[in-house]
Backbone as CSV, one residue per row, in Angstrom:
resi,resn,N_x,N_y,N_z,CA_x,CA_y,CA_z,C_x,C_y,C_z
1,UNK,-21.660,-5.519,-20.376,-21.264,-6.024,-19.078,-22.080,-5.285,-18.019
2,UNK,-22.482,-6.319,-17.563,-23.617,-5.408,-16.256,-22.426,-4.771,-14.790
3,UNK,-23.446,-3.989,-13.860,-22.638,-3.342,-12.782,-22.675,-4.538,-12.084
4,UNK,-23.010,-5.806,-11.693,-22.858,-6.842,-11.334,-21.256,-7.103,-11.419
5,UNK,-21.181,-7.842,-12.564,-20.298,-8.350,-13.602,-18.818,-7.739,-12.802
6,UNK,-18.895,-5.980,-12.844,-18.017,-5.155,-12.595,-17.309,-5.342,-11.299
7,UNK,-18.316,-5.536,-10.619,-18.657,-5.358,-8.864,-17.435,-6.694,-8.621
8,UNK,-18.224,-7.751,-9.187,-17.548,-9.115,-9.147,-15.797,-9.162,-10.123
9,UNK,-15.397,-8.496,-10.848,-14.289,-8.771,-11.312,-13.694,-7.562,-10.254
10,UNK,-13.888,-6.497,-9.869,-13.223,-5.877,-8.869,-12.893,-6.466,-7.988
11,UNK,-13.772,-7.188,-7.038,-14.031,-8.189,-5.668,-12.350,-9.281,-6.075
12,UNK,-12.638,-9.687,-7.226,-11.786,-10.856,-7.272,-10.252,-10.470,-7.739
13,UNK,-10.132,-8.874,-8.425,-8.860,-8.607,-8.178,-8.428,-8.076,-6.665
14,UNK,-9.264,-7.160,-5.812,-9.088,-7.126,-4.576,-8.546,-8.337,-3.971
15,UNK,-9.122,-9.119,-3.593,-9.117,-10.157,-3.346,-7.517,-11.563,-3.897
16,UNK,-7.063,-10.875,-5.061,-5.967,-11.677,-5.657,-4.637,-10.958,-5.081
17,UNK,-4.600,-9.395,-5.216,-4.035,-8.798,-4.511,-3.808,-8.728,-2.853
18,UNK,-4.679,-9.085,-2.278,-4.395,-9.697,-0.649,-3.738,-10.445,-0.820
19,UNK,-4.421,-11.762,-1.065,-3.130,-12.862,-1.265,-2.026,-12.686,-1.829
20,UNK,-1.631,-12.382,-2.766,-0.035,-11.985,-3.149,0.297,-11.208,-1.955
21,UNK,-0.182,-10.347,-1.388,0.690,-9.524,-0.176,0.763,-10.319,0.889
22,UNK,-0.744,-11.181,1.061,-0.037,-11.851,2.102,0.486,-13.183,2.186
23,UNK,0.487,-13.885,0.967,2.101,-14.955,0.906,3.610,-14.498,0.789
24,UNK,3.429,-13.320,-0.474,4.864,-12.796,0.023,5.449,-12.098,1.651
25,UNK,4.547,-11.847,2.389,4.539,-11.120,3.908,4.364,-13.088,4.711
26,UNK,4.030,-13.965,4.386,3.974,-15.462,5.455,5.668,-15.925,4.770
27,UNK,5.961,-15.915,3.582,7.264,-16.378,3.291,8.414,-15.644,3.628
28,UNK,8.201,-14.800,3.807,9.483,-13.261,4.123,9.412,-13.560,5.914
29,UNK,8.770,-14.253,6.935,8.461,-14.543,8.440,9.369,-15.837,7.975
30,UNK,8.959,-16.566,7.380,9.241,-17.801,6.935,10.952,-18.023,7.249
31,UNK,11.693,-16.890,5.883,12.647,-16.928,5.475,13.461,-16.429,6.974
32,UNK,12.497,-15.298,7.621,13.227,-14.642,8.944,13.511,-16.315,10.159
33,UNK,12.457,-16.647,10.336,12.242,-17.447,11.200,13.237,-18.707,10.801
34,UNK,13.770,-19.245,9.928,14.461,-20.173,9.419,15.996,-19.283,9.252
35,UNK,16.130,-17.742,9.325,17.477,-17.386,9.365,17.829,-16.945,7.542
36,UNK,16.975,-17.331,6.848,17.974,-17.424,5.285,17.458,-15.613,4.983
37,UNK,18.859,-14.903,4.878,19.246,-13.659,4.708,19.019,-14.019,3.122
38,UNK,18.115,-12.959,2.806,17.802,-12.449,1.317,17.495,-11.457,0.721
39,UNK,18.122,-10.515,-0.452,17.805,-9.242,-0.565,15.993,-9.204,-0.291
40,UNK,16.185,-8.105,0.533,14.522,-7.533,0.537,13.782,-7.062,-0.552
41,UNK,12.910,-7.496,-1.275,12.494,-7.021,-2.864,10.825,-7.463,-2.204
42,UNK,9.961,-6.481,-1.537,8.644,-6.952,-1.379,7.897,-6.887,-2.945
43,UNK,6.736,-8.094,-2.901,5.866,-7.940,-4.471,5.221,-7.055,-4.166
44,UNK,4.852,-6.271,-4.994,4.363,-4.904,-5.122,3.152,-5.088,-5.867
45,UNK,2.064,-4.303,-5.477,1.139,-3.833,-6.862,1.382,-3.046,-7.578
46,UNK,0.619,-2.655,-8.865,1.034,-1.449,-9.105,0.407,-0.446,-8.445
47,UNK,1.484,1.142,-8.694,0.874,2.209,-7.913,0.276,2.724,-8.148
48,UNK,-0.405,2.100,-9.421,-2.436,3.399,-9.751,-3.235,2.706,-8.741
49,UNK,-2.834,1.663,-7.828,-3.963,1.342,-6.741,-3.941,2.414,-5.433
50,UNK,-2.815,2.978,-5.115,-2.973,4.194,-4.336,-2.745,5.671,-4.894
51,UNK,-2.541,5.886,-6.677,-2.350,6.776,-6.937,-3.917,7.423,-7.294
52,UNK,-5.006,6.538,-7.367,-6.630,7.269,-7.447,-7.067,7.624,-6.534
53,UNK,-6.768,7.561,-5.408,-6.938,8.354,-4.059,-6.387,9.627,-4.214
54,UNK,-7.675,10.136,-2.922,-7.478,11.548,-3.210,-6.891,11.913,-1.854
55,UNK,-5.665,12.934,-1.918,-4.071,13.029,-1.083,-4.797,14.386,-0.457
56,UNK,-4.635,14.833,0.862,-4.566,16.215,0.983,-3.081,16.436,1.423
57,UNK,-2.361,17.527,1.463,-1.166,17.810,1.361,-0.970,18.225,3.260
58,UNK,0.169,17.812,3.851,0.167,18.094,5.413,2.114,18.651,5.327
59,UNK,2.014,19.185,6.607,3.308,19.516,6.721,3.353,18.837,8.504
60,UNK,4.684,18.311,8.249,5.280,17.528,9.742,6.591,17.787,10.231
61,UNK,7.213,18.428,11.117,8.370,19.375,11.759,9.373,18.259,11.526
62,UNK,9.142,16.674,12.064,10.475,15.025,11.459,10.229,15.076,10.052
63,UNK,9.078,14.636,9.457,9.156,14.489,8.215,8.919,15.471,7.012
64,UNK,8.557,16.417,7.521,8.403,17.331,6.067,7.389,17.286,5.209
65,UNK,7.215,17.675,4.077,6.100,17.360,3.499,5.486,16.364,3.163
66,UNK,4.310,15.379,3.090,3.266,14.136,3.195,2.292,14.746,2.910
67,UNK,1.458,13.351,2.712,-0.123,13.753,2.122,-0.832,12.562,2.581
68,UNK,-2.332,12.776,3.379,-2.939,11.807,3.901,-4.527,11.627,3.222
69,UNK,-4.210,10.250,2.705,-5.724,10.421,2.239,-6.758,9.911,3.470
70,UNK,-8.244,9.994,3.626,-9.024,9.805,4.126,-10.036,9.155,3.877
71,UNK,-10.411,7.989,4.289,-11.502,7.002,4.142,-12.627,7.463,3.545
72,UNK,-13.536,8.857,4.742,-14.665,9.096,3.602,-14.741,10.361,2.588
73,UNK,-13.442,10.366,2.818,-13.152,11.391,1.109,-12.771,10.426,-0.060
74,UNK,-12.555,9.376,0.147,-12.449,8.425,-0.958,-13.630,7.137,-1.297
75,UNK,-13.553,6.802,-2.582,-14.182,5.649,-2.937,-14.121,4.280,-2.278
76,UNK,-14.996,4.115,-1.377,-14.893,3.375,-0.111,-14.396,1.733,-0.851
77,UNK,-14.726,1.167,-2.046,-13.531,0.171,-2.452,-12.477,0.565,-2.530
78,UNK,-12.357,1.654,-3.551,-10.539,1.389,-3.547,-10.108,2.308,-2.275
79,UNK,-10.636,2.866,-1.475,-9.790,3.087,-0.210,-9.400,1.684,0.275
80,UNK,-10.656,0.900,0.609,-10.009,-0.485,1.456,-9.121,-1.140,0.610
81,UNK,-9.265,-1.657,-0.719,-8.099,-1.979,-1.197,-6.948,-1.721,-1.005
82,UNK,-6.766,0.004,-1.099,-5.248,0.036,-1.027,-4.840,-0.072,0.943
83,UNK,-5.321,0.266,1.414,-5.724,0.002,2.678,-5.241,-1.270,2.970
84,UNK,-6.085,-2.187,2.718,-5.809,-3.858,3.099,-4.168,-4.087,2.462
85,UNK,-3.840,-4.175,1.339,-2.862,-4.326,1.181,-1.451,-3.356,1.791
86,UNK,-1.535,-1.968,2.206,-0.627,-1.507,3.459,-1.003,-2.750,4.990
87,UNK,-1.898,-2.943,5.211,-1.927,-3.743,6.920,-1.337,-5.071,6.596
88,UNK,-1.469,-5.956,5.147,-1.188,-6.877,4.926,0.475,-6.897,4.953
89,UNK,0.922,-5.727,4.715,1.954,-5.388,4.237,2.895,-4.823,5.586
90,UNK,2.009,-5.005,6.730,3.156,-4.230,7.761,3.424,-2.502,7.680
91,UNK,2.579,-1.839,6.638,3.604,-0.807,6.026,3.576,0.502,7.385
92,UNK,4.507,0.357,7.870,4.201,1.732,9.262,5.474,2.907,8.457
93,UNK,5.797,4.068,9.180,6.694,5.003,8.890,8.002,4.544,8.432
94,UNK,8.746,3.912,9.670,9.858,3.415,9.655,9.651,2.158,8.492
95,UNK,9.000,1.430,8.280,9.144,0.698,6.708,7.939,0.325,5.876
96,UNK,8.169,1.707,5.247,7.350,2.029,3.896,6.883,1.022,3.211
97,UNK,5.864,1.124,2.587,5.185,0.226,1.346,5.651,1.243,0.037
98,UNK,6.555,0.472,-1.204,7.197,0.930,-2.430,8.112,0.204,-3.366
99,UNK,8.178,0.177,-4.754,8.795,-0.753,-5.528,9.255,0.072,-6.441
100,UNK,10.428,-0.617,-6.861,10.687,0.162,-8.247,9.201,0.663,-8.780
101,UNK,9.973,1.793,-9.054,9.618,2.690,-10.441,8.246,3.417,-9.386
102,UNK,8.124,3.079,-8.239,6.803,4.220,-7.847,7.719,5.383,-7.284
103,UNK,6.402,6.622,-7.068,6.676,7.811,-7.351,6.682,8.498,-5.995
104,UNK,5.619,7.451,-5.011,5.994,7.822,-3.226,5.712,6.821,-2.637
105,UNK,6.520,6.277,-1.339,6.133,5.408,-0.494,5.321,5.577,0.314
106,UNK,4.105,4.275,0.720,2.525,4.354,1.572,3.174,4.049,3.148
107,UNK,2.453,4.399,3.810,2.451,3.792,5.200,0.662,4.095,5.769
108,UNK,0.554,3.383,6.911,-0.240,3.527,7.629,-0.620,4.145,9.028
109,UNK,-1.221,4.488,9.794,-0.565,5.332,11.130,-2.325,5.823,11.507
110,UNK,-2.873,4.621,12.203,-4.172,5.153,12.803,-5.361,4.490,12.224
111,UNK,-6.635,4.405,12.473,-7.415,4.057,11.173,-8.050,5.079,10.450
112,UNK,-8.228,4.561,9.368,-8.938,5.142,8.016,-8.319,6.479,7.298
113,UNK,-6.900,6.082,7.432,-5.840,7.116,6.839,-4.959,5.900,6.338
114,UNK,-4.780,7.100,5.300,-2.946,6.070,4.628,-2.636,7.749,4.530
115,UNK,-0.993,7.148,4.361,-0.105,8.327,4.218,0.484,8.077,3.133
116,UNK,1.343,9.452,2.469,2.501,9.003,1.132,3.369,9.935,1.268
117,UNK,4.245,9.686,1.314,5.580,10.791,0.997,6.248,10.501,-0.379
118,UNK,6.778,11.421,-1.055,7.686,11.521,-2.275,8.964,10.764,-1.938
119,UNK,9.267,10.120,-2.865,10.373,9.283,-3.026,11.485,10.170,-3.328
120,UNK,12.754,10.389,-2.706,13.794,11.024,-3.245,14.004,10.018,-4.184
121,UNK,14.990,11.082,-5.597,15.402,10.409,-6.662,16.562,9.801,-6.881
122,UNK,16.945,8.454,-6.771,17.973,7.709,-6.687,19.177,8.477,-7.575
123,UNK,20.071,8.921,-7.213,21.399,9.663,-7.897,22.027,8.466,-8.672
């Protein structure tokens, strides 16, 4: 398989992953705008798309410990990937990007940063 080949099946999962975030994010407006109350369950990717980024560790006096990765400390595809899918996603402080079974919720806050905080463990 050539680096072509590679380039192009990356492109087109990038690319499959937008769309799932952003039909489930036009139908969830949809459901608001028409009134029909439904448990909130956003589709998720999985979280090895923001878990290969590289985190530096921060401390914040509201939130406590976080970790922000940085655009050109990372692999400039999968930064925008996981990237595009937080903006697609709305994901700011107050409501996180996270699904079952991940290990911290993403947000966004500025450009060419994502953030993650640790998930407390459901009792």
């Amino acid at each position: 398989m050539s680096d072509n080949d590679n380039l192009t099946e990356e492109m087109l999962l990038e690319f499959f992953n937008a769309v799932e975030v952003g039909i489930a994010a036009a139908k969830q407006r949809f459901k608001e705008k028409k009134g029909i109350q439904e448990k909130k369950e956003p589709t998720a990717v999985v979280e090895e798309t923001f878990l290969i980024l590289k985190f530096e560790p921060q401390q914040g006096a509201k939130i406590g410990e976080y970790e922000v990765a940085y655009a050109p400390n990372n692999i400039p595809d999968k930064f925008r990937q996981a990237y595009n899918i937080l903006r697609n996603s709305n994901a700011t402080i107050k409501d996180r990007y996270h699904a079952e079974g991940y290990e911290f919720s993403y947000w966004l806050y500025g450009a060419d940063k994502i953030y993650r905080q640790k998930l407390e463990p459901k009792a």
